[in-house]
N, C-alpha and C positions, 0 to 999 in steps of 0.2 A: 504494500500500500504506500503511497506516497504521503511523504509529511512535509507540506508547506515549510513549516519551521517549529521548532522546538529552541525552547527556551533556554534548554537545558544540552551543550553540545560539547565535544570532546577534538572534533575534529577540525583544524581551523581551515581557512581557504587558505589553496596554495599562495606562493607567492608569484606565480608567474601560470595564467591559464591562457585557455583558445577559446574564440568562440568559432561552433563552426557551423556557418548558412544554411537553414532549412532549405529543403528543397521546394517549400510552400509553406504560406505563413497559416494557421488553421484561425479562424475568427474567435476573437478572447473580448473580454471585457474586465478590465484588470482594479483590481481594486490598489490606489495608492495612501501611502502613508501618509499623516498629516503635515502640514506647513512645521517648517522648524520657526519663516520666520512671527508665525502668530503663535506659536506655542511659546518662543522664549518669549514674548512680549505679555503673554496672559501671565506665565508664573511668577513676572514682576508686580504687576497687578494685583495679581494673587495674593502675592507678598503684604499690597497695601493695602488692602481691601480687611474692609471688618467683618472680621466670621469665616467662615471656609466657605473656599470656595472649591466646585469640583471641575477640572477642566476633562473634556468627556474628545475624546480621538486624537490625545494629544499624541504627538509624535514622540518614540523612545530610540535614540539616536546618539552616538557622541555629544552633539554640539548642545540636546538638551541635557543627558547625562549630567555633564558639568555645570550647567544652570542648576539643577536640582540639589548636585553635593553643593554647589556654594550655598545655596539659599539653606541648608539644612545647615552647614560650617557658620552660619551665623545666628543660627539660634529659633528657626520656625521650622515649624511642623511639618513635613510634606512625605504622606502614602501614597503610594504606585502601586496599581495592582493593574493584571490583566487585562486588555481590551477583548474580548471574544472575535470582534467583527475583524483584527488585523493584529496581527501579530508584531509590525512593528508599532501598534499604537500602545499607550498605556491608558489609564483613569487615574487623574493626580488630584488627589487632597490635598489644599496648601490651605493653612490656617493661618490667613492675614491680623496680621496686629494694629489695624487701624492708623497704619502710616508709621506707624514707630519701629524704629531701626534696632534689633541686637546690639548690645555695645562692641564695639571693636578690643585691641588690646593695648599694649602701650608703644610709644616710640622704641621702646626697645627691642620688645617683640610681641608686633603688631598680627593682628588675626590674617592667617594667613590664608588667601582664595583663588584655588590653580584655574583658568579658562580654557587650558590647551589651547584650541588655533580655533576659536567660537565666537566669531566676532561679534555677535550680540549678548554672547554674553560677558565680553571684555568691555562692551560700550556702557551698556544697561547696569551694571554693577558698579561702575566707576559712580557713578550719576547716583547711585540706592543709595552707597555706604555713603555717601556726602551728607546723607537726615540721620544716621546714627552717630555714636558720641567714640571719641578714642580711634584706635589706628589702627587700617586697613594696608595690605598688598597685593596686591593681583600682580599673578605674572601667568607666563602660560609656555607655549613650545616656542623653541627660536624664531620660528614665521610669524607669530603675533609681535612678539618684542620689535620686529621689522615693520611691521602694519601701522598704518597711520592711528595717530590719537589725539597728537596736538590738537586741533580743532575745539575737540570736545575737555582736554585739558585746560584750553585759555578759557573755554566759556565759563567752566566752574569757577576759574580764582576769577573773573569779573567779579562772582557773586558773595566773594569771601572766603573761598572755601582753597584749603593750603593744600597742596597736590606735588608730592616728589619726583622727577621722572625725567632720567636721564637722554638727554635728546628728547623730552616728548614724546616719548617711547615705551612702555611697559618694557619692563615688571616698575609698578607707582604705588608708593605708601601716600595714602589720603588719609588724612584727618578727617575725623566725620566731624563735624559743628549745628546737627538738628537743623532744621528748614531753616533758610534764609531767604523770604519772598523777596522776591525784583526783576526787574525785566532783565534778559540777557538774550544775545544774538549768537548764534552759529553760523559756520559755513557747512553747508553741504557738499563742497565741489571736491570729498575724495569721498566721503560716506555719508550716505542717509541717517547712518544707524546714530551720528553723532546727535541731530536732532532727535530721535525718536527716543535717545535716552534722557533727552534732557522733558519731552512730551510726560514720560512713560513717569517719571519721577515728583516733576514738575506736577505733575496734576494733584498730588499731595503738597508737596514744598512751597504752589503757590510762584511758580516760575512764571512769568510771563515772556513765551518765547518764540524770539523772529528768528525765523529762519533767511539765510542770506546763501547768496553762491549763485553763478550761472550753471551750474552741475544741475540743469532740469530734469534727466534722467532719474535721479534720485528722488525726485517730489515724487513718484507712484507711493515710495514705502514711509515715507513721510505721510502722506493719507491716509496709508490704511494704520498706521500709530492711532491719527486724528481719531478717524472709525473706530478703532477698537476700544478707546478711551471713553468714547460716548458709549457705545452699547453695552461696557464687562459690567455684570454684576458687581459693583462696589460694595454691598453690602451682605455677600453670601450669597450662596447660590451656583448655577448649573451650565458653563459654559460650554459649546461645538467647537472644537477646532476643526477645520474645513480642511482637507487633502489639497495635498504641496501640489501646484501646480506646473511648476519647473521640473520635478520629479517627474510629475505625467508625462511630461514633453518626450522622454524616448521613449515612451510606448505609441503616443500619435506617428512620430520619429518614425518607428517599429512598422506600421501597419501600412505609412505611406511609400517607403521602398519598399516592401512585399509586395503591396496592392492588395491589402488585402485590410478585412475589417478590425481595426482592433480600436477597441474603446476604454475609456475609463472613468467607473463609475464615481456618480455623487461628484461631476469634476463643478470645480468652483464658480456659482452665477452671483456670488456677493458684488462684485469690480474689487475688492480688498487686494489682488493678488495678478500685479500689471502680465505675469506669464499665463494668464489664466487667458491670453488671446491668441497663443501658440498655433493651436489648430485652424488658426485665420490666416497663418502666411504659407500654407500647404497648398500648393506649391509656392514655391517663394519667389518672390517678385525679384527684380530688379536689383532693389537696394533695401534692407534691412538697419535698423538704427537703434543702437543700445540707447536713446536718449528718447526717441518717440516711441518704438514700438516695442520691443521684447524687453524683459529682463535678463537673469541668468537664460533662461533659454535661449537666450541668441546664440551661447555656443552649441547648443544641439542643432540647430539653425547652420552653424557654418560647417560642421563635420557632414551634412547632407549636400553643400550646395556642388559637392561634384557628380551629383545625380542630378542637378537643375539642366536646363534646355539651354542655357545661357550661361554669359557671368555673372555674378550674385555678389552686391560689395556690400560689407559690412563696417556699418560709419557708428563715431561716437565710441570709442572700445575702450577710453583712455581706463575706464572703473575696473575694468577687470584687469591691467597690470597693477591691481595691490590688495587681489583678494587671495586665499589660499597658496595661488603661485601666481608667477607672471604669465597669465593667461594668453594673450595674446601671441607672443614669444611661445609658447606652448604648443597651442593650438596651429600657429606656422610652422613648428620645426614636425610635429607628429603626423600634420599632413602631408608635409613632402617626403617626409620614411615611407610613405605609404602611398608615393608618386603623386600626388595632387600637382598641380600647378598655383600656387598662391602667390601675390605680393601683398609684401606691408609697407603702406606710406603713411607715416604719421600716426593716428589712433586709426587708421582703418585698413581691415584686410579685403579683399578681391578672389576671389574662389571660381578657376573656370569649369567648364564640367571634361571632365576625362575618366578614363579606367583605372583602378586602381588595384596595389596588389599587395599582398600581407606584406605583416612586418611586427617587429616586436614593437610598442610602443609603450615611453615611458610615463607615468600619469603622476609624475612631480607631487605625488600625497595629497593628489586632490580629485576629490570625490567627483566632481564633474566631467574632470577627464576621464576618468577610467567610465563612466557612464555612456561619456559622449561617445568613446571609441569604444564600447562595446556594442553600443548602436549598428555603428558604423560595419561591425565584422555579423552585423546580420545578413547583411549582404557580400561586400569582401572576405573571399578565404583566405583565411593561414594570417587573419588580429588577434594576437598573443599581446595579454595586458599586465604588466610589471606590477605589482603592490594592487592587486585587486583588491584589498580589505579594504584599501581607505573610503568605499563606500559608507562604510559605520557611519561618516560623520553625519549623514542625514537620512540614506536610505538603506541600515545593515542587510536585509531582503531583496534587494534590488535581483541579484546574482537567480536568488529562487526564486523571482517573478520571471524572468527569463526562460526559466528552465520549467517550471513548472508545466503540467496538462496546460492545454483550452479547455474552457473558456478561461478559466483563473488566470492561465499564463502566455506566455508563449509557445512550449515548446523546445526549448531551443537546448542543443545537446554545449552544456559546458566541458574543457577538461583539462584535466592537467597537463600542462604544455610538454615537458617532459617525459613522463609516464605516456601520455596518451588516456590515463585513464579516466573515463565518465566521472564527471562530480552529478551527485546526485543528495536530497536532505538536508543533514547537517552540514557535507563536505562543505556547502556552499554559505555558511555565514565565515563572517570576519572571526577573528579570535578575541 
């Protein structure tokens, strides 16, 4: 019998698989896991909210993992228990303390809160611990310490609040000093997430907060902060987390190089979630724009456009050189292993259509690559993907949606690059 996924598993994915091309895609209707970024955004919330609140599809993932132990390493309540309907969701019990912060520890040593490489939740914690009292440090994996923060560290000392942080760079000891109401401005133009932790906090602290920056790409998640702040139960109560919809995108991905029907249910009609229009640029026009039209989807978007009828240029990209890796630079060196023809000028790449032909490719420990290029080898034989695990950070199932029966899945035969042997179960979570 097959088992989607089990909780409970011994076997880890290798570190180097294949995927290899059905010979026809069978029609699936795939259920995906929740938004990481409305989950980390609710458990903040959560956090400030009086009374418990239950967040109900939350996504259980890396990036939320570490949202969870910090908010627990600082002193609130938070149960996880099973989702029945998806195995990477959870149901999280966070018993908000009515805006009030856990104390921190001393300057000498200060409570300390790992983020790994979780950008929301390196943002959104800086901005918490700022309403509790004593000394806070966040630090997290090498690549966060490299990731932008400045931004959202000048906006806090406007507001009073003392912030350590060599380069403006994590790992930062913050002083917590309890709400300090007053307006304060941000720039958006490397990350959204800088305003939405100031949204996300601020809605207790009494921020009043402009957002500044020509970086309009970033206002989609800037909105849906706005949305989520108006509609969370503040007061206890039963939150949805809605299915990630940049995760869906290689399954639409999926079904449109097959030709064949693959859907994915419950996908998101809220507007909270700017990738949630992905299955609009199928087939993809002319020119695609990280700043009008897609989100992270735009890189599933460009690993497809050498099956386009045309050239397909991708404008606006500058956001993804400094998200998990230098995406852009990534995304050109992986397609040309794998014979594309690409250029990059400035923030944007150019994708013509041609044949292409396996190859190992490396996914720089970031979970969209290894996504994007396994798409990609639904159709291309002999894509062998380096460090498959780093899916954890959003989508740890991804691997056994793939492979799973239709309708549930795809299909699709994974395997160990080496061996040759079928991953099938467990083989296919991360470790």
């Amino acid at each position: 019998m097959w088992v989607l996924l089990s909780s409970n598993f011994t076997v880890a994915l290798p570190s180097l698989i294949e995927i290899v091309p059905p010979a026809r895609l069978a029609a699936a209707n795939v259920t995906i896991p929740g938004s990481k970024s409305i989950t980390n955004r609710a458990l903040i919330l959560a956090a400030l909210a009086e009374g418990t609140v239950c967040l109900e599809g939350a996504l259980w993932s890396e990036d939320t993992e570490v949202m969870v132990d910090c908010l627990r390493r600082l002193g609130f309540r938070v149960d996880v228990t099973p989702d029945p309907a998806e195995s990477a969701n959870r149901r999280i019990e966070v018993v908000g303390l009515g805006g009030q912060i856990p104390p921190g520890g001393t300057r000498e040593a200060p409570l300390e809160l790992f983020v790994g490489n979780a950008g929301t939740a390196a943002r959104f914690l800086t901005a918490l611990v700022c309403l509790g009292r004593g000394f806070y440090r966040l630090s997290g994996v090498p690549r966060m310490h490299q990731r932008p923060q400045s931004a959202l560290l000048q906006a806090l000392r406007t507001l009073g609040y003392s912030l350590e942080a060599p380069g403006d760079h994590l790992p930062a000891v913050i002083e917590g000093q309890g709400p300090r109401p007053g307006p304060v401005a941000v720039s958006v133009d490397q990350s959204s997430q800088f305003a939405s932790a100031l949204l996300l906090s601020g809605s207790t602290a009494r921020w009043d907060v402009t957002v500044t920056g020509a970086n309009v790409e970033e206002l989609p998640y800037v909105e849906m902060t706005r949305r989520l702040i108006d509609v969370f139960p503040r007061r206890g109560g039963t939150f949805l987390v809605e299915p990630d919809a940049s995760s869906g995108s290689y399954f639409w991905a999926a079904g449109h190089l097959a030709q064949s029907i693959v859907g994915v249910r419950h996908w998101p009609t809220s507007g909270w979630q700017v990738d949630a229009r992905f299955p609009n640029y199928l087939p993809l026009p002319a020119v695609v724009s990280r700043e009008r039209d897609l989100g992270d989807s735009i890189m599933t978007a460009i690993v497809l456009a050498p099956f386009a009828s045309a050239p397909v240029t991708f404008t606006e990209l500058g956001r993804l050189r400094v998200q998990e890796c230098e995406r852009v630079l990534a995304l050109r060196t992986e397609l040309l292993r794998c014979g594309a023809r690409v250029e990059e000028q400035g923030d944007t790449l150019t994708v013509w259509p041609g044949t292409l032909h396996g190859a190992t490719v490396a996914t720089y420990q970031d979970h969209r690559m290894a996504m994007c290029f396994a798409t990609l080898g639904l159709k291309v034989p002999g894509i062998r993907l380096e460090n498959p695990a780093c899916v954890k950070k959003t989508f740890p199932n991804f691997f056994q949606k793939l492979a799973a029966p239709a309708p549930e899945g795809l299909g699709v035969q994974v395997r160990e690059a080496v061996s040759g042997r079928v991953l099938l179960g467990s083989d296919l979570l991360p470790d």
